[in-house]
C-alpha positions in Angstrom: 67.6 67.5 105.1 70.1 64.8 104.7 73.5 66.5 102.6 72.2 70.0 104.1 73.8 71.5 106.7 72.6 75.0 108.2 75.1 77.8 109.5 74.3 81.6 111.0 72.2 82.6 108.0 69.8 79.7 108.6 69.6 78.8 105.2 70.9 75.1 103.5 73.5 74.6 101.8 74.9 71.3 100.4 77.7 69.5 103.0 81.3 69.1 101.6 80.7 65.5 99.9 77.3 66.4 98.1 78.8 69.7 97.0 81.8 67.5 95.3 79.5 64.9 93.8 77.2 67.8 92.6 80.2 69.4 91.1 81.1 66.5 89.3 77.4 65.8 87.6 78.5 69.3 86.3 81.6 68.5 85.0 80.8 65.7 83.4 77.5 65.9 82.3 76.1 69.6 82.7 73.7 69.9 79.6 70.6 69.1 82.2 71.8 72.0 84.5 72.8 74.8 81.7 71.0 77.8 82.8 69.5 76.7 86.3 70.4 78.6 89.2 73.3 78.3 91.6 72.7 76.1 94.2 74.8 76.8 97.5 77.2 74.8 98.7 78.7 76.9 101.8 77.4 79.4 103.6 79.3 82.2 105.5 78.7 83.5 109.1 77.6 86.7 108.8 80.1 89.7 109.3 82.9 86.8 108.7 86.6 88.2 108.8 88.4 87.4 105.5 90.4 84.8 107.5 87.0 83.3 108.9 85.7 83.1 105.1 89.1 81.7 104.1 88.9 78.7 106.4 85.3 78.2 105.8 86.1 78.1 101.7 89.1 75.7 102.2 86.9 72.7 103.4 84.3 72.6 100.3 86.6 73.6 97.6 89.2 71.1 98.7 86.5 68.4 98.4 85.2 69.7 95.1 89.2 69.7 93.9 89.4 65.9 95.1 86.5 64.5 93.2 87.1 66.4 89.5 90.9 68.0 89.6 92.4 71.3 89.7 90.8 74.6 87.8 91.0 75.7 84.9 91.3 79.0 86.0 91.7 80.4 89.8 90.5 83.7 90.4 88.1 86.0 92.6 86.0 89.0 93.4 85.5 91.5 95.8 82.2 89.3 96.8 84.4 86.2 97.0 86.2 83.3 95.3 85.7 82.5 91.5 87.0 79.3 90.0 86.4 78.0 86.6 86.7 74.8 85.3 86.5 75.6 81.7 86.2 74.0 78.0 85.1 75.7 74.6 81.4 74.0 75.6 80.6 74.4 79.1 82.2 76.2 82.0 81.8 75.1 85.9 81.5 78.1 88.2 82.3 78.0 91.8 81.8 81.9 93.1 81.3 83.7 96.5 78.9 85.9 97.5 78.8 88.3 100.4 76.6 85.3 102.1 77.3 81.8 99.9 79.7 79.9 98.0 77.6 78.5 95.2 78.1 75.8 92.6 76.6 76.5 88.7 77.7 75.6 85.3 77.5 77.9 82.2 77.7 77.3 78.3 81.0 79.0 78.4 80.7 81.6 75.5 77.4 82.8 76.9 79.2 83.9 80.4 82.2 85.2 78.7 80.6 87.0 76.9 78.5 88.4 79.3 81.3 89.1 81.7 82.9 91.3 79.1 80.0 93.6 78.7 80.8 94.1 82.6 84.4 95.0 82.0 83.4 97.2 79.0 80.2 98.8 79.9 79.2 100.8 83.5 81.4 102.2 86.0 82.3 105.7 86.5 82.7 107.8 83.8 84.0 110.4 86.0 85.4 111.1 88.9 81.7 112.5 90.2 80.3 109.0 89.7 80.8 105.9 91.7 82.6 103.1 90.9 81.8 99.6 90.8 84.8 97.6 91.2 83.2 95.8 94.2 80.5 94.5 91.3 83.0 93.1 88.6 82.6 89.4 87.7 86.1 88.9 88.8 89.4 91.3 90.1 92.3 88.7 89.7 92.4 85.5 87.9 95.6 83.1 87.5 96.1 80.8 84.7 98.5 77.9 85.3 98.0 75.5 82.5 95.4 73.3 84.3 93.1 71.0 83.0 90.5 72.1 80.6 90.9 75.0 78.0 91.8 78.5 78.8 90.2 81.4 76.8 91.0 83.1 73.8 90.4 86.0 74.4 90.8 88.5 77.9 88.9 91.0 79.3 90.9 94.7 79.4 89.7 95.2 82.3 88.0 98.8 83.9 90.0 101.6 84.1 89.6 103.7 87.3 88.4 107.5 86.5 90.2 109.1 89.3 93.1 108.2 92.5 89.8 108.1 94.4 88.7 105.2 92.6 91.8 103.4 92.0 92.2 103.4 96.1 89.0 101.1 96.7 90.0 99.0 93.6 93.9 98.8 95.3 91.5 98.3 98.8 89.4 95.7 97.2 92.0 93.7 95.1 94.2 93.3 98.5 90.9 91.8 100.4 90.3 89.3 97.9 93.4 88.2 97.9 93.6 87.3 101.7 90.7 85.6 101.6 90.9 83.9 98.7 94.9 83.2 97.5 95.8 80.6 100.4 92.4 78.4 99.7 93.4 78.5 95.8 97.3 78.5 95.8 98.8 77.6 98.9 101.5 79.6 100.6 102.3 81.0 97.1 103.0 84.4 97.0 101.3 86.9 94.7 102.5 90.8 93.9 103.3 93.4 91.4 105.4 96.5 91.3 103.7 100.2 91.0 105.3 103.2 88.8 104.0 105.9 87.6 105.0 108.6 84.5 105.0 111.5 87.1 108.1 109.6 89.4 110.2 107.6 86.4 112.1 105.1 87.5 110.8 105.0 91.3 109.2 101.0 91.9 106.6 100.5 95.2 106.1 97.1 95.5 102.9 95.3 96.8 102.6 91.6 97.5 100.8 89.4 99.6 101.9 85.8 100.7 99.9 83.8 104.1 102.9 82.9 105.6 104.4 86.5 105.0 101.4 88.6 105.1 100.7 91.7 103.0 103.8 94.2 102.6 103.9 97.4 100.6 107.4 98.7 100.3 108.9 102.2 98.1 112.5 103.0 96.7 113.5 105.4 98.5 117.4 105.1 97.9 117.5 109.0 96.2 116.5 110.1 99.7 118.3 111.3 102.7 118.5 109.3 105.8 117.8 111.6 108.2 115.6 112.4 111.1 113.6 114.9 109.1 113.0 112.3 106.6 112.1 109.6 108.9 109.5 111.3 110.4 107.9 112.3 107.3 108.0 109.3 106.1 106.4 107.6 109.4 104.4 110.6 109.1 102.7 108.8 105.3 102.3 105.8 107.4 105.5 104.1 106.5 107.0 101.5 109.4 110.7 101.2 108.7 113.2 101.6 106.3 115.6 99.2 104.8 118.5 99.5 102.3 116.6 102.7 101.5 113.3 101.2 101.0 110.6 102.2 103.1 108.4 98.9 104.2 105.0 98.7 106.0 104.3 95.0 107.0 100.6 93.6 108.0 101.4 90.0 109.1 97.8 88.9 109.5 95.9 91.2 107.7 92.2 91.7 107.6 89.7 94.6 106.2 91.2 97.4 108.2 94.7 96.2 107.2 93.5 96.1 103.5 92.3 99.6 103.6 95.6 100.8 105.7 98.0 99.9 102.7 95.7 101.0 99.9 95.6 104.3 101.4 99.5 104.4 102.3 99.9 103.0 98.4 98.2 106.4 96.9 99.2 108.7 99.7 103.2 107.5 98.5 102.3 108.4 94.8 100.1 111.3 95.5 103.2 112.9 97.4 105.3 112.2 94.6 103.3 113.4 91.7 101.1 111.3 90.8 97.5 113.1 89.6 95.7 110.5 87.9 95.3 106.7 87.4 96.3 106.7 83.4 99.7 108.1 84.7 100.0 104.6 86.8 101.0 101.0 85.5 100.9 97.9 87.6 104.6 95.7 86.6 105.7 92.3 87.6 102.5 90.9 88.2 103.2 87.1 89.1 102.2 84.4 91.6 105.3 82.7 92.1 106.2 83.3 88.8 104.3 80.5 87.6 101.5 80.7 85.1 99.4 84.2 84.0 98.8 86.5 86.8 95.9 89.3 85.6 94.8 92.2 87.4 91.7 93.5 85.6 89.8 95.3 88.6 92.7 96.7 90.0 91.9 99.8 87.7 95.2 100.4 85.5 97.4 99.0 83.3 99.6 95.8 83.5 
């Protein structure tokens, strides 16, 4: 079919130039495709790497941003990217999926308010029942004044019930972000500092950049530097120490990487007292320090 093209999943999806000219009937005149269903405009290999769904994404959304501008509002979930170009009237929607990259527009308080029944209602209520971080609308989004209208009103976010719970949102926050930060911002850097009320004072640091990779680094300065230390601290996972912070660096992360410094992130606080995810609070949450950085699935405050 002309404007199709066909990857591993044998399925159509539009090519990079219909995709953009599609995206811009929905810009500019969307009341005709209110309430129809996605239509694809990428589709992923199956059992991509993050880095392999990264480079797929950049081709299509950098024709879509050619033809109608810059988003409203970046963003993504743990299925995959999820940019907005937004007004009070109508919102354009370009989301991932574990298999597609699809193109849909939305009467923009309808899907709002939709999205924050998600944030509000389901979950686990306890630490017996699962979570579903991995099913949220959206993780991250970054506001940075482009073109269109921002909303009102923000979601609170979910809270995570237990450490458990807070590890795969940590796991699933981090994955997004490699796959989906460099398409949207560049080499931008992207981060936010972890404390906690059981270990005042103490800062572990979490950021992810593509030309850096991900890092995960804790003050350790009231520590001794000693053998004994060191090898507990490698012990946790830790790589090296610095100034008396202890750093663990993953310069081209992918899923295992992901999971590696989630689990060294709440094996750090769990060694220093932290018990539960109310007791945590996620600080300095920036890109760059430029525009509104929010974290709503990573499962705590900021």
């Amino acid at each position: 079919m002309e404007g199709m093209e066909t990857t591993g999943t044998n399925l159509p999806a539009l090519d990079h130039g219909r995709a953009a000219e599609f995206a811009l009937m929905l810009h500019d005149a969307p009341e005709a495709h209110l309430g129809r269903a996605p239509v694809p405009v990428l589709a992923y290999e199956p059992r991509a790497s993050l880095r392999e769904r990264r480079d797929a994404f950049h081709g299509v959304y950098g024709a879509i941003v050619a033809h109608i501008g810059e988003p409203t509002i970046y963003g993504g979930s743990a299925s995959g990217p999820n940019v907005r170009w937004r007004d009070a009237r109508r919102t354009v929607l370009l989301h991932g999926t574990a298999h597609w990259a699809l193109l849909s527009v939305h009467g923009t308080d309808e899907l709002e308010r939709a999205e924050h029944r998600s944030f509000a209602w389901g979950g686990g209520w306890s630490a017996v029942e699962p979570h579903d971080f991995d099913l949220l609308p959206y993780l991250w989004q970054l506001d940075r004044g482009g073109p269109g209208e921002r909303p009102v009103e923000r979601t609170g976010g979910r809270m995570a019930s237990c450490l458990e719970h807070f590890e795969s949102a940590l796991e699933l926050m981090l994955a997004a972000w490699v796959e989906q930060l460099p398409v949207q911002v560049g080499r931008d850097w992207a981060g936010f500092c972890l404390t906690s009320a059981a270990d005042r004072g103490r800062q572990l640091q979490v950021s992810y950049a593509l030309g850096d990779g991900l890092h995960v680094s804790v003050d350790d300065r009231d520590g001794e530097d000693s053998p004994e230390r060191a090898r507990m601290m490698h012990s946790r996972g830790w790589h090296s120490r610095d100034r008396g912070w202890w750093q663990a660096e993953f310069p081209e992360p992918e899923r295992a990487e992901t999971t590696e410094a989630a689990r060294l992130a709440l094996a750090e606080l769990r060694a220093r007292g932290t018990r539960e995810p109310k007791e945590l609070r996620a600080r300095d949450v920036s890109c760059k320090d430029r525009g509104e950085l929010l974290l709503p699935g990573l499962g705590i405050r900021h």
